[in-house]
N, C-alpha and C positions, 0 to 999 in steps of 0.2 A: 924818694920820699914815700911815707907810708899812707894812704888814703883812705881817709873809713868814712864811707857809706852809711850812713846814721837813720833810724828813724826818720828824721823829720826830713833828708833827702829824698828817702824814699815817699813819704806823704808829700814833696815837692814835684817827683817826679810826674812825667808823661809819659803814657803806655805810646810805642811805636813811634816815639817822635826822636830820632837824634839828638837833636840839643838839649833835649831836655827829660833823658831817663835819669835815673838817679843816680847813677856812674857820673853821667856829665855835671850834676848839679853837683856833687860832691868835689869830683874835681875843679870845679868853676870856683869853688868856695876857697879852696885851698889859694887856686894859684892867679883868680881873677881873669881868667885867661878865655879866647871862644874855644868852646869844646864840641867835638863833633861825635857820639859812638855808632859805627856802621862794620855791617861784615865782619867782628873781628878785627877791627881797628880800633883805636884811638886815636884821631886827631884834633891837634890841638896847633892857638896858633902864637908864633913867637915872631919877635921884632923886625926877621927875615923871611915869613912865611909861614905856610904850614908844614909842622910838624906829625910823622905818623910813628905809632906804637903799636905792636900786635898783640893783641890782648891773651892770658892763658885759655885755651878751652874752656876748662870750668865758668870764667867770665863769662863769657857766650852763651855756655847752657843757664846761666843766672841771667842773664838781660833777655835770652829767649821766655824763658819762664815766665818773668815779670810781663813782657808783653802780651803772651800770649793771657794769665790769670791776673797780672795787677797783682800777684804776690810776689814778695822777694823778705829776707832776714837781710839785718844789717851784716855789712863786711869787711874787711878789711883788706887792702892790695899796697902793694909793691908799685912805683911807678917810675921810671926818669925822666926826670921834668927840672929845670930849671927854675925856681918861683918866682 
C-alpha cells in the first residue's frame, strides 16, 4: 500500500518522539494500527503482535532531518501492511 505523508502529518508530527513523527502519524491514518519508527525500522502492531519493516535509507536521512530541523516535504512510500 502506498503511504503519503501529507502536510498536515507533518504539522501533526513530533520532532524525536517514535509514535508520533510524521511517518507514524501517516501510517496510523492509513491503517489505525500502533506505530513505532526507530533505527530504521517500522514497527507496527497486528492481531498477533508486532510487526517489523526496514525502512529505505532515504527514509532515515528524511526522519533524521525532520528531527534534527522540524523540516520535512511531503512524501510518499511503499509499504506492506495489511489494513
Amino acid at each position: 500500500m502506498t503511504i503519503n505523508v501529507t502536510q498536515e502529518h507533518i504539522q501533526q508530527g513530533k520532532r524525536f518522539d517514535r509514535r508520533h513523527c510524521p511517518v507514524a502519524v501517516a501510517i496510523r491514518d492509513v491503517t489505525d494500527r500502533d506505530v513505532m519508527i526507530y533505527m530504521g525500522w517500522i514497527h507496527f502492531q497486528l492481531s498477533i503482535g508486532w510487526h517489523s519493516h526496514q525502512t529505505h535509507p532515504d527514509m532515515v536521512e528524511i526522519i533524521y532531518h525532520y528531527d534534527v530541523t522540524g523540516e520535512m516535504k511531503p512524501f510518499a512510500f511503499d509499504l506492506e501492511i495489511e489494513k
